[in-house]
C-alpha distance (Angstrom), angle and dihedral (degrees) to the residues before:
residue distance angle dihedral
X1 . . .
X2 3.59 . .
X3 3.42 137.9 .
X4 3.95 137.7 -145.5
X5 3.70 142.9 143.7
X6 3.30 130.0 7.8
X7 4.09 143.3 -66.2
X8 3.72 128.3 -102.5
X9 3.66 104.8 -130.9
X10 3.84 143.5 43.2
X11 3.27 128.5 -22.4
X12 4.06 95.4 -115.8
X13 3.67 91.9 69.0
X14 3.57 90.4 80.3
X15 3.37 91.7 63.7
X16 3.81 72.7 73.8
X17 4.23 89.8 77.2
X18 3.64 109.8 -129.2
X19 3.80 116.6 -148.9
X20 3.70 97.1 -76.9
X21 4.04 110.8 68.8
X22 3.72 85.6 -140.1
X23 3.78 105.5 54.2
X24 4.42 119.7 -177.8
X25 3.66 122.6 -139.8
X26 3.94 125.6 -164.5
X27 3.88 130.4 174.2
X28 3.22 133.6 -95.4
X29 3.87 145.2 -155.5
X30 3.89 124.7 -142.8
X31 3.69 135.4 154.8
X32 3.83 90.8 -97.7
X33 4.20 79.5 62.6
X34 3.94 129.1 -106.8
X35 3.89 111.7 -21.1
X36 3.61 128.1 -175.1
X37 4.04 106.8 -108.2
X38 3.95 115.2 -144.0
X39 4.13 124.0 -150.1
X40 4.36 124.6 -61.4
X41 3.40 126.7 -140.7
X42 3.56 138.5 -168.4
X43 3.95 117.8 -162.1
X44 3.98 105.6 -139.3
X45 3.46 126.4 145.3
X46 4.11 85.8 -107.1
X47 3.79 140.2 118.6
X48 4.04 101.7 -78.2
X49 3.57 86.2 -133.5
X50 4.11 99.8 50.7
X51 3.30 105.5 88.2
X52 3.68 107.2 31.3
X53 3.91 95.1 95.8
X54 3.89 83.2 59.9
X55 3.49 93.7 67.2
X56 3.96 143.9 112.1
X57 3.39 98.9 -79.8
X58 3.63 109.9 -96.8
X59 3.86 148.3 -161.4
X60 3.91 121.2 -115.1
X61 3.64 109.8 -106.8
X62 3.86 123.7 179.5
X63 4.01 112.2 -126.1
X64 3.96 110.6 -104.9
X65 3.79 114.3 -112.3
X66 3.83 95.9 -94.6
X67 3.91 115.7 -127.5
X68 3.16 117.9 -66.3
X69 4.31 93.3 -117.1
X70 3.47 83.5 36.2
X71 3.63 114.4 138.6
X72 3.71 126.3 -130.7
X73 4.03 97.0 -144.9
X74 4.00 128.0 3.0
X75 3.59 118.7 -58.7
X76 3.98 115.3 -101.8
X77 3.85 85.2 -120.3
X78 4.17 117.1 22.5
X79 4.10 78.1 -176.3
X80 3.53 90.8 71.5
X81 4.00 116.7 103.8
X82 4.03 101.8 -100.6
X83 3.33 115.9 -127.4
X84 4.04 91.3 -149.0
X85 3.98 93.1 58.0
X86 3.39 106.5 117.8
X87 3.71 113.8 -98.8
X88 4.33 117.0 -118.7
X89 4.00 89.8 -106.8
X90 3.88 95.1 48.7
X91 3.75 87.8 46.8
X92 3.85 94.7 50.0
X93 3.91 84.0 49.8
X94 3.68 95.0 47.2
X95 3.57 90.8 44.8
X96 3.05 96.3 54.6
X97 4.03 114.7 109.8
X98 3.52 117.5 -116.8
X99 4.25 117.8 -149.9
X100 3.81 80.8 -93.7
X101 3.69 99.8 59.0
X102 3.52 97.9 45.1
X103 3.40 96.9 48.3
X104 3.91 87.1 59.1
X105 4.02 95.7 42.0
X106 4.23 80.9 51.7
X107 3.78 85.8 53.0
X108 3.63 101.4 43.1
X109 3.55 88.7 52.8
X110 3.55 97.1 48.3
X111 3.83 83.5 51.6
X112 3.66 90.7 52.8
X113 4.12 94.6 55.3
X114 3.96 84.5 47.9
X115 3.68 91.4 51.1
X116 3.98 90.9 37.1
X117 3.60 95.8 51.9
X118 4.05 105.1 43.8
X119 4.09 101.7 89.3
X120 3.71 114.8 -167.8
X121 3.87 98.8 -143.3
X122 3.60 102.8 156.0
X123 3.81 124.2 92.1
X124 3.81 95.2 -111.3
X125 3.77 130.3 148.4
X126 3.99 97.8 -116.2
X127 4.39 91.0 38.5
X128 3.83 97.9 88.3
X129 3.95 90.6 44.0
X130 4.06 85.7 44.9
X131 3.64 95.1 49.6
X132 3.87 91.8 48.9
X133 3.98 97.4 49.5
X134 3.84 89.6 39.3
X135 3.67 85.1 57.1
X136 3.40 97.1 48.4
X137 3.98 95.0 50.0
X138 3.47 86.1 46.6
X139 4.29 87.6 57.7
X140 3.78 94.1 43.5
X141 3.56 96.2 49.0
X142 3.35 94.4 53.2
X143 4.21 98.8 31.7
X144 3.56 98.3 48.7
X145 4.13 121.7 -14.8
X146 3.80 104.2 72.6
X147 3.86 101.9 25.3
X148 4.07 84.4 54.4
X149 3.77 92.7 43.2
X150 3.77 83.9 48.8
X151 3.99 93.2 51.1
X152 4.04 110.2 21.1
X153 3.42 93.8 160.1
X154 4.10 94.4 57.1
X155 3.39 117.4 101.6
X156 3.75 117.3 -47.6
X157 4.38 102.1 -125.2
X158 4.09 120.7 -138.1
X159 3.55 105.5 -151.3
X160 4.12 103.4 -159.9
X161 3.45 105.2 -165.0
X162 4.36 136.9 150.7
X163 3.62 141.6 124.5
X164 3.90 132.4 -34.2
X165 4.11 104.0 -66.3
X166 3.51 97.6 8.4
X167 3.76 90.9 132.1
X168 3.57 102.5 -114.5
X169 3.78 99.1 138.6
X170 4.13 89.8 53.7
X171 3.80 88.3 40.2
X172 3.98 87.0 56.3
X173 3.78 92.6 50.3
X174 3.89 91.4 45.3
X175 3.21 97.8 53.8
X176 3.96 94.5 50.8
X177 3.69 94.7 31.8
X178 3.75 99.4 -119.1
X179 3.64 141.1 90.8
X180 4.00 93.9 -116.1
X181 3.95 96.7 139.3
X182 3.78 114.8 49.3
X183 3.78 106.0 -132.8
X184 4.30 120.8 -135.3
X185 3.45 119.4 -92.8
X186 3.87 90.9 177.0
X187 3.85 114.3 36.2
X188 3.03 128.4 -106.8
X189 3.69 101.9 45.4
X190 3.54 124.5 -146.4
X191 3.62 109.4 -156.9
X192 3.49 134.4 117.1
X193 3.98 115.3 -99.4
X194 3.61 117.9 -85.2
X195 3.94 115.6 -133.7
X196 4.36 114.6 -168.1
X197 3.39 123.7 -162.2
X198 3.78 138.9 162.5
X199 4.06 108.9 -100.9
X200 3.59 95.6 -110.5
X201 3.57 94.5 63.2
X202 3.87 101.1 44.0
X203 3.86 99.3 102.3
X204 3.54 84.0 62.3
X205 3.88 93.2 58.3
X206 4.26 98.6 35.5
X207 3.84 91.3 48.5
X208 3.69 88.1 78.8
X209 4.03 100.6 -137.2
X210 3.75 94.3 122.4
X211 3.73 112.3 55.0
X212 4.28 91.0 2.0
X213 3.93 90.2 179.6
X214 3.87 96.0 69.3
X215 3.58 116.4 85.4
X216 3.95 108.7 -130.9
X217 3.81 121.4 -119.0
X218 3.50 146.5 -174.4
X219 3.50 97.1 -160.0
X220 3.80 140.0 48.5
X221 3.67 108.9 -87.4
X222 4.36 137.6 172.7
X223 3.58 91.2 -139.5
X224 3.50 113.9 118.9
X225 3.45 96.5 -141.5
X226 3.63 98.2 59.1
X227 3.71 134.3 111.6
X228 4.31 105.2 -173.0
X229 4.28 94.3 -152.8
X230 3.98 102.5 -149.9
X231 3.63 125.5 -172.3
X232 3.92 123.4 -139.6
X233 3.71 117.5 176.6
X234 3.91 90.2 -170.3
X235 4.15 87.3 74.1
X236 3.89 111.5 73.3
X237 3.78 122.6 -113.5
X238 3.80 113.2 -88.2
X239 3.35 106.8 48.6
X240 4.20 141.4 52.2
X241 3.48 146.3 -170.4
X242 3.92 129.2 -125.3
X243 3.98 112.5 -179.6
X244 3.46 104.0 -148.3
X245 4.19 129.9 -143.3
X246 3.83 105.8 -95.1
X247 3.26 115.6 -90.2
X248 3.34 107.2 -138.4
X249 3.97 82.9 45.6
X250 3.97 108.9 149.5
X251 3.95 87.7 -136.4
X252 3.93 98.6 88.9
X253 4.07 95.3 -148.4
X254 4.01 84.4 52.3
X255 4.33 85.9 55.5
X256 3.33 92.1 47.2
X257 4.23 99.8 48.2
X258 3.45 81.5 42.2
X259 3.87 94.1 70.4
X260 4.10 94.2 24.3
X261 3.90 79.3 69.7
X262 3.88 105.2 43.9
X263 3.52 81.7 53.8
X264 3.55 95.0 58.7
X265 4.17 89.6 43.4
X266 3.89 120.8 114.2
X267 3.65 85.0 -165.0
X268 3.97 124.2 19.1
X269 3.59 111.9 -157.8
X270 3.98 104.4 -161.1
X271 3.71 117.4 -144.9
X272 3.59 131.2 -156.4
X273 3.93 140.5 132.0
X274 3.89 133.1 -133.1
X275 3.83 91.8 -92.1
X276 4.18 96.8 58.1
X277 4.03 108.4 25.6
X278 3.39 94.9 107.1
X279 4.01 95.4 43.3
X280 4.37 112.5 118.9
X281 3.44 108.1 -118.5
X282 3.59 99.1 60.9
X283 3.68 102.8 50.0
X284 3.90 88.9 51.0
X285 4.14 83.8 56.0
X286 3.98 83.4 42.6
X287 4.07 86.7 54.0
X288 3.15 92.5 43.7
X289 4.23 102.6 53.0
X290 3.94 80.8 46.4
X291 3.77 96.5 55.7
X292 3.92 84.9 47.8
X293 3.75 96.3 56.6
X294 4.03 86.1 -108.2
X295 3.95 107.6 169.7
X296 3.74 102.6 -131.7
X297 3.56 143.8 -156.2
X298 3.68 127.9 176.5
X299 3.97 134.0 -145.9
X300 4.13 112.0 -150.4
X301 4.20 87.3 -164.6
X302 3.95 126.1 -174.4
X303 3.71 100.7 14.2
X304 4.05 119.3 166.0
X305 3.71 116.5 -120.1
X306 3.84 96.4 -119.5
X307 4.08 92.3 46.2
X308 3.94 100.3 48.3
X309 3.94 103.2 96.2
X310 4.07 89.1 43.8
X311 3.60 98.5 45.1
X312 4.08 99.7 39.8
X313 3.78 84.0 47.0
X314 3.60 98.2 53.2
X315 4.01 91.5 40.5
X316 3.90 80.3 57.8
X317 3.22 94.7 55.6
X318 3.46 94.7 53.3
X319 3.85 90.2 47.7
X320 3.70 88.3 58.7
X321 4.24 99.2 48.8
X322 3.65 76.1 51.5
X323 3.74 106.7 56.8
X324 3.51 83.6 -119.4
X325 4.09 99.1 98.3
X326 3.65 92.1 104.8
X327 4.23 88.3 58.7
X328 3.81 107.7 116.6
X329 3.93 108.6 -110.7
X330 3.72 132.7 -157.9
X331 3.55 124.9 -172.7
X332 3.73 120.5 -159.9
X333 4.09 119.2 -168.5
X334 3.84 122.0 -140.7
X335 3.55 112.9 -78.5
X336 3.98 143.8 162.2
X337 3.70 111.1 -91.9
X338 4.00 114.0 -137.3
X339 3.61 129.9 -108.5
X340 3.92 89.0 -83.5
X341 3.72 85.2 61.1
X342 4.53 89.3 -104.3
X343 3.27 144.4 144.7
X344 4.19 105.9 -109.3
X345 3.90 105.2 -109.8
X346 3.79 83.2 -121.8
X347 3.10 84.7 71.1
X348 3.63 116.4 38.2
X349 4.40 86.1 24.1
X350 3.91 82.6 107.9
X351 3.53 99.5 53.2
X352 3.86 92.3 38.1
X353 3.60 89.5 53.4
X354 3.94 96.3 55.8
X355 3.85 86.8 49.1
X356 4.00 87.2 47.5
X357 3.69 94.9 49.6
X358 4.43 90.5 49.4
X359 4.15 98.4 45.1
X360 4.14 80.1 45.9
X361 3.97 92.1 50.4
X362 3.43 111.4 68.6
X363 3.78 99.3 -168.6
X364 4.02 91.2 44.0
X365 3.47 84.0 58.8
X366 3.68 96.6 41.1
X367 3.92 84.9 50.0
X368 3.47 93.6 49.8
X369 3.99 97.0 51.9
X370 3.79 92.9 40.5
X371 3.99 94.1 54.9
X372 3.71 84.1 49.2
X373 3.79 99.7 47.6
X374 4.01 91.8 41.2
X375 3.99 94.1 43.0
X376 4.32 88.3 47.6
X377 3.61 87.5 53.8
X378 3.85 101.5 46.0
X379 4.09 83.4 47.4
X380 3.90 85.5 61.9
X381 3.72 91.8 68.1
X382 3.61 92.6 65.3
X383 3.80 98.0 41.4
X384 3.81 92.1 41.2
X385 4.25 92.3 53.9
X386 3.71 83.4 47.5
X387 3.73 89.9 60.4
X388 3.70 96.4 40.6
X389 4.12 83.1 46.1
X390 4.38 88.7 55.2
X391 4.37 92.0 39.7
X392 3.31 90.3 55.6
X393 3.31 92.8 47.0
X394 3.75 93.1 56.2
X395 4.55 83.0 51.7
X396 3.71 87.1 61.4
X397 3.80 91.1 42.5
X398 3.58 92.4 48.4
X399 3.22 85.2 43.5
X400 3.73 107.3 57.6
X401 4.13 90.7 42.7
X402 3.91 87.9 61.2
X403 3.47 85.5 44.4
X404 3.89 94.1 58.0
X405 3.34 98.0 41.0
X406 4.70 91.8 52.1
X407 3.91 83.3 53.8
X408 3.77 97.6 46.1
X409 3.55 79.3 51.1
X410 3.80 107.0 36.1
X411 4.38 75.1 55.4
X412 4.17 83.4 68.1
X413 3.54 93.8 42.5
X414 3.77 89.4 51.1
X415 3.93 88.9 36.2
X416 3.98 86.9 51.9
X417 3.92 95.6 47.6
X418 4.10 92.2 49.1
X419 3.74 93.3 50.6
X420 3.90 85.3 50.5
X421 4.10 92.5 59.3
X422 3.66 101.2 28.6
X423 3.69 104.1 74.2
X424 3.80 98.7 -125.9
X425 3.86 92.0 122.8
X426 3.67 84.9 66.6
X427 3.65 99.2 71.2
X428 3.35 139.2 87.3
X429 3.97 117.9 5.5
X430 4.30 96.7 3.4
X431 3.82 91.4 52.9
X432 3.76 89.2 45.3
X433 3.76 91.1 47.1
X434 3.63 90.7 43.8
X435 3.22 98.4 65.0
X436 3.46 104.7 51.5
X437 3.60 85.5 50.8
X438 3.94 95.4 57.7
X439 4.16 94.2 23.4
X440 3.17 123.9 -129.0
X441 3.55 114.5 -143.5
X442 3.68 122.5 59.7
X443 4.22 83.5 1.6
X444 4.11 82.6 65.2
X445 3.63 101.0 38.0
X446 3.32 94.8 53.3
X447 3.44 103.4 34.3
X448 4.31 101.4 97.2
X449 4.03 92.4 52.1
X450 3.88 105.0 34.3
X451 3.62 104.0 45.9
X452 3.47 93.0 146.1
X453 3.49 89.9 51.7
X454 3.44 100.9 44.1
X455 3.76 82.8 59.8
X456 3.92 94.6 57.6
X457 3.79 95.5 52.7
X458 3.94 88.5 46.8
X459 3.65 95.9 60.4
X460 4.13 89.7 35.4
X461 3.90 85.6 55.2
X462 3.76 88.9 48.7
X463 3.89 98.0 47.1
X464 3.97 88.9 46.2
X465 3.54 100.2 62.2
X466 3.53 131.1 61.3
X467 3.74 101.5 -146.1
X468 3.32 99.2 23.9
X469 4.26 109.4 -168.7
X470 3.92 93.6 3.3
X471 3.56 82.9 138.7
X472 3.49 104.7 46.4
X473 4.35 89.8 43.4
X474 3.64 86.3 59.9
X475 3.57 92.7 48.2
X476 3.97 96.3 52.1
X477 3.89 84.3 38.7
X478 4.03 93.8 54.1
X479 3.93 90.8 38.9
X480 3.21 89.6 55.8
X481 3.93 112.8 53.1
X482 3.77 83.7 41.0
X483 4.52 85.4 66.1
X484 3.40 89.6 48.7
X485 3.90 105.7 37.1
X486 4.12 78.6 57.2
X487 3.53 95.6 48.3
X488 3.80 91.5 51.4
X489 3.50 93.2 42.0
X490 3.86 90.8 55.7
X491 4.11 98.9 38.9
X492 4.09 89.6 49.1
X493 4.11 86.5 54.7
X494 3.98 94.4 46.1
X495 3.45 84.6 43.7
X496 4.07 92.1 51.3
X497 3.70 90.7 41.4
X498 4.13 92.4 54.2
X499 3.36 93.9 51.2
X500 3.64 101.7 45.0
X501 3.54 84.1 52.1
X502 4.21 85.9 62.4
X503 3.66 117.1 69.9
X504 3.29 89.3 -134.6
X505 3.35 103.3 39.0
X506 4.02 86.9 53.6
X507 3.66 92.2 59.2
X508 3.89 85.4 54.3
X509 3.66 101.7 51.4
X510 3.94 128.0 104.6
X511 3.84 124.8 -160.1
X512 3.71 93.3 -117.5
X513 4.06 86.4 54.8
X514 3.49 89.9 70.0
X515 4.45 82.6 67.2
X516 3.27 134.8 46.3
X517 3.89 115.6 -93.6
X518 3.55 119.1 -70.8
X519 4.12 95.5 -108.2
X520 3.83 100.6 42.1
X521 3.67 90.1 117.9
X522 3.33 90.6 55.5
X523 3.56 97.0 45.8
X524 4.04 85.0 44.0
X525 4.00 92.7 59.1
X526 3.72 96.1 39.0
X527 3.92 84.9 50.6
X528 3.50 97.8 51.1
X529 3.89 94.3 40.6
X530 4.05 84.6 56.6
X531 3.76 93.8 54.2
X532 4.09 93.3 39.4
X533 3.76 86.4 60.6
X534 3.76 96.9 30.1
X535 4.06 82.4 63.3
X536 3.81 97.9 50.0
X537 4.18 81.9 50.4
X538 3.67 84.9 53.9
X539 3.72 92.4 46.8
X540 3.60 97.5 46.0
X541 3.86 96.2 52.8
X542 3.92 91.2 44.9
X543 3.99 89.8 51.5
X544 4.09 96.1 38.3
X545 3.66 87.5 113.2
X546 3.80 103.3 35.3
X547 3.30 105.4 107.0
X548 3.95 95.3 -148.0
X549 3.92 87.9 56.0
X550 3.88 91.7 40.0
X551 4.09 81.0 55.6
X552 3.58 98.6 42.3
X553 3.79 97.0 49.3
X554 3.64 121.7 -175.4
X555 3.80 94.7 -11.0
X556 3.75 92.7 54.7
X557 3.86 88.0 42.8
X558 3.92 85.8 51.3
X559 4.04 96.2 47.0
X560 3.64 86.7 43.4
X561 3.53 97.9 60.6
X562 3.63 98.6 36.8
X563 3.59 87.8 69.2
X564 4.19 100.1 45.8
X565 4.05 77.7 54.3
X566 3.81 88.4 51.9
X567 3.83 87.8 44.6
X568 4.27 90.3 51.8
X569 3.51 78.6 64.5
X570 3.63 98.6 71.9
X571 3.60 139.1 55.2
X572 4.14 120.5 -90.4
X573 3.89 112.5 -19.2
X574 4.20 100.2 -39.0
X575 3.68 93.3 -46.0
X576 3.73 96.1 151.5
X577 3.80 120.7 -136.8
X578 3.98 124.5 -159.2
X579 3.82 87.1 -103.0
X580 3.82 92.9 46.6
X581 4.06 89.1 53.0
X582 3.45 88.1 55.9
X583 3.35 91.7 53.3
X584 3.26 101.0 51.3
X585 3.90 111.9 -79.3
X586 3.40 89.7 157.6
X587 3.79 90.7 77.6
X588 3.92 90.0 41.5
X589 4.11 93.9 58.1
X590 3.87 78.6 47.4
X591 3.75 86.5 61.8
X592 3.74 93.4 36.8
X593 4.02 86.5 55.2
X594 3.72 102.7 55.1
X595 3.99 100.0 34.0
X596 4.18 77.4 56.5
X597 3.85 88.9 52.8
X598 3.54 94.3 47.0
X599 4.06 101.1 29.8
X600 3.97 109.6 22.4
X601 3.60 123.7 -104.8
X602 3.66 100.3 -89.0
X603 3.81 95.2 47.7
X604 3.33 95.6 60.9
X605 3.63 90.6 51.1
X606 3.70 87.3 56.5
X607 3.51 95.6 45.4
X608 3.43 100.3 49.5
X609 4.04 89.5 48.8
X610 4.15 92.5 48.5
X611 3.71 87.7 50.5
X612 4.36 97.2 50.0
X613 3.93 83.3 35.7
X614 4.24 91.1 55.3
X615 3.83 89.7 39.3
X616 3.96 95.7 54.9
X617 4.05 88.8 47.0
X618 3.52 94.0 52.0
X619 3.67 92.8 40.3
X620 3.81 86.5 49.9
X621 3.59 93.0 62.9
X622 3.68 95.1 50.6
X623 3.53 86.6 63.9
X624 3.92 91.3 39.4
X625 3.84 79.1 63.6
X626 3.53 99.2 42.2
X627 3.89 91.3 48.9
X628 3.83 87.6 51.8
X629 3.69 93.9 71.7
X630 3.72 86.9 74.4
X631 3.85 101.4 30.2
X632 3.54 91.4 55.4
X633 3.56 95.9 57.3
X634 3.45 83.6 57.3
X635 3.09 96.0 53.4
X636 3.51 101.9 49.0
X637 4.17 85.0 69.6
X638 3.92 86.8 82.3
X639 4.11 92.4 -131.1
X640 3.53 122.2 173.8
X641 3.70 116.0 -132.7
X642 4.51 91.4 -127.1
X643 4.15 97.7 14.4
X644 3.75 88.2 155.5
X645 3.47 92.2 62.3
X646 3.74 97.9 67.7
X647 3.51 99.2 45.1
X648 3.99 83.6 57.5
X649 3.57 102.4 47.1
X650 4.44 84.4 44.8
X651 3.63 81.7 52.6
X652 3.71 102.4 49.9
X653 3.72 90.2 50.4
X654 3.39 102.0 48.0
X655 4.39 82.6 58.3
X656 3.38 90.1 42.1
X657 3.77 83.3 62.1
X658 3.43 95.3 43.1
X659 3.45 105.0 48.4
X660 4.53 86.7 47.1
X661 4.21 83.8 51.9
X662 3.52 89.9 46.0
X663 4.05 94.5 -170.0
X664 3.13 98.8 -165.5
X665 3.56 103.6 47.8
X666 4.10 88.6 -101.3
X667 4.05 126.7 103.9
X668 4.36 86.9 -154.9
């Protein structure tokens, strides 16, 4: 067995004594910051001192006093109860959480409602990658971060995992000396993941705290939301197994419990073989565990006799582009498996010894699952900003898609207000009808000298006709709908056409958004109806002690406010423009004229401004409602107006926590 370069993890495990009795440290930077890196070995049938001067160079470092019960080589029978497991009263005390701890577990889970809560609805490039990561915090926090920070003295958990055929099932049963986990004949498996542990530490396991979403079982099972629990008295208390689905399994739910349970490992123990070490998807796993703070060890399985110095040193060489080079490495030839389908203990005695030495070590193992736990939550700060980074992002895209759709309709309002002062209403069919209301002959001619006059054959008009301007309402009423059916018309489309511009607007958007709603006109006449005899209400109550409206009744009330609608019509109190003359202003100074007579000059004004003021509010909240077909689908998304800024301040306490609890004996 020989040994070079140096472990991934904390400097306890090599209290844990690798194969050489003199094992080298050397430090190590990761994204989780500088860690303390523990001893490598490789098991080949080698001088344990051979290769050493081949290594990363490396710092001296004195071996730790082992543990005092330590043992020097592996016990005769690991099966045996161990008279250094912690005993059921020192657990309870060491589980017990100090102020420290439970100040981080209230943080973490404070964190996980943040994270829980922020959806990423809107088609934006950074949602889908959101969604997943969110997902996956979600899953770790629950599966493995706060039950472990709950009980760090339970158990520590091996997760063996690799690509298809690595060997991981028979590397499982070798190391425990059973056939507990039923290796693949066809590839990809199917079965549920296989967790070993030795009996005295199975309530642990079945109680379901760690990893609560899989279903415990006793036997093998293809559900995917199993976990078969297997006891193996040949593997020392303190530490289990799970063999993990492949993970670059070709069955998508096998992928994906694949890295739901590396992310719930104290210890990952990477699998592969001579023939796939180099392959993609497991180095971006391999990144991945080491940008968590992962503790790692790696198995170099299946390799030829006459190829094992060239391929373990170019695997090593990868290991150290990767930040990985201090990962302890094992490399296990080709050999004949037994009649129980193992690995000879010759063979895999090296490997089985390191494992021996940790689950017999109760502060290597305590080392090991506290680097883990405080390097997983120091990677959340990265991964959390990212998600604060993409929900704001989704804000400012909601946002900018209400934004677009206010102006389109702020445009109407505008649109609405313009028509209201420019005179175009009275063209066409109300000017026409307007003037055989008033008259325009003798009424005009005479209309500067004979005010007075003019007055009396007003209200006589009025009082002789039973409808008097029927024709003329209908024509203001039909004019207009028809304004603001256009306007409508044209701020839904520039509404429609600003969104579909917007990715995630476009995903949004609805044919019928791209018109006004189906019952506008309806809306439209009822509106304009409303105002029509909200005017003649306004009228009525100005004139209620005129006498000439008193006389006239509801004719002279009707004539009266016929011609304050007329006057709406026009800009500020009768003031004619050049536009307005052309449109007939004549007619409107007629109106102007005998509403004086009858109301006073500055009542009039005031009427006329009431009524244009009433019909822009109600016309206002047409489009309010039109506009609402669009803000309410934004709307129904749920988004907060700052959701990043939770997710930051949930982050910041949860390593504010950290950094006070200091798990690894270190404030950075």
């Amino acid at each position: 067995m020989t040994t070079h370069g140096d472990a991934v993890g904390p400097s306890a495990l090599s209290a844990a004594p690798a194969a050489t009795r003199e094992p080298e440290t050397v430090s190590q930077d990761d994204s989780a910051g500088k860690k303390e890196q523990v001893s490598s070995t490789t098991a080949e049938a080698a001088d344990p001192t051979e290769r050493t001067e081949a290594a990363v160079p490396r710092q001296p470092h004195p071996e730790p006093e082992p543990a005092e019960s330590a043992p020097d080589k592996r016990p005769a029978d690991l099966g045996e109860a161990d008279a250094r497991t912690t005993t059921p009263s020192t657990a309870l005390e060491l589980a017990k959480p100090t102020s420290g701890v439970d100040r981080l577990a209230e943080a973490l889970g404070q964190l996980r409602v943040a994270i829980g809560e922020t959806a990423y609805p809107l088609v934006m490039p950074s949602a889908e990658e959101a969604q997943r990561i969110g997902a996956a915090l979600v899953t770790q926090l629950d599966d493995y971060l706060v039950p472990r920070l709950t009980r760090l003295d339970a158990p520590l958990l091996v997760v063996v995992g690799g690509s298809t055929g690595a060997g991981k099932s028979t590397l499982v049963n070798s190391l425990v000396r059973a056939p507990v986990s039923t290796a693949g004949v066809l590839r990809p498996t199917t079965r549920s993941p296989v967790l070993v542990s030795n009996p005295a530490d199975l309530p642990w396991f079945q109680q379901g705290q760690l990893l609560p979403g899989l279903v415990r079982t006793r036997e093998p099972s293809n559900e995917a939301t199993a976990l078969q629990i297997v006891s193996a008295p040949a593997l020392g208390a303190g530490l289990a197994f799970l063999d993990a689905p492949d993970i670059d399994s070709v069955v998508d739910r096998n992928r994906k419990l694949a890295a739901q349970l590396l992310a719930a490992a104290d210890l990952w123990l990477f699998v592969t073989t001579a023939a796939r070490y180099a392959d993609a998807v497991p180095w971006e796993l391999l990144t991945t565990a080491r940008l968590r703070g992962t503790v790692i060890a790696l198995v170099l399985d299946r390799v030829p006799a006459e190829a094992a110095a060239e391929v373990a040193t170019h695997l090593q060489d990868m290991l150290n582009v990767r930040d990985l080079g201090g990962a302890p490495l094992f490399v296990l030839p080709e050999t004949r498996l037994d009649g129980q389908g193992l690995i000879s203990e010759e063979v895999i005695g090296p490997l089985h010894d390191w494992f021996g030495r940790l689950a017999a070590d109760s502060n290597a193992r305590s080392a090991v699952v506290r680097q883990t736990l405080d390097g997983a939550i120091t990677s959340l700060g990265p991964a959390v900003a990212g998600l604060a980074d993409a929900a704001d992002e989704q804000a400012r895209a909601a946002k900018a898609l209400g934004d677009r759709v206010t102006a389109a309709y702020r445009n109407g309002r505008q649109t609405m207000a313009e028509g209201l002062r420019d005179g175009r209403l009275l063209r066409g069919e109300v000017l026409a009808r307007w003037q055989e209301f008033v008259g325009t002959g003798e009424f005009l001619k005479t209309l500067e000298s004979k005010v007075g006059q003019m007055r009396d054959r007003f209200i006589s008009a009025l009082t002789g006709r039973p409808l008097p301007g029927r024709n003329l309402q209908v024509a203001l009423e039909s004019q207009l709908v028809t304004l603001l059916r256009g306007i409508a018309a044209d701020a839904a489309e520039q509404a429609y056409a600003a969104w579909q511009a917007h990715p995630a607007g476009a995903a949004l958007l609805e044919p019928e958004l791209q018109r006004p709603a189906a019952d506008l006109p309806e809306r439209a006449d009822r509106l304009v109806r409303d105002w029509q005899q909200w005017v003649l209400g306004l009228v009525r109550a100005e004139g209620a002690e005129k006498r000439v409206v008193a006389r006239g009744a509801a004719y002279a009330v009707n004539g009266a406010g016929l011609a304050v609608m007329i006057a709406v019509f026009t800009s500020t109190a009768f003031i004619p423009t050049g536009l307005e003359l052309a449109a007939g202003a004549g007619s409107a100074v007629a109106a102007q004229k005998v509403l004086e007579a009858i109301f006073g000059d500055q009542a009039i004004r005031t009427l006329a401004t009431q009524a244009r003021e009433d019909l822009l509010l109600r016309t206002g909240k047409l489009f309010d409602e039109e506009a609402a077909r669009f803000t309410d689908r934004l709307a129904a998304v749920g988004l907060d107006e700052e959701p990043g800024a939770r997710l930051r301040q949930a982050a910041a306490a949860v390593e504010t926590a950290r950094t006070e609890l200091a798990l690894t004996g270190s404030t950075t």
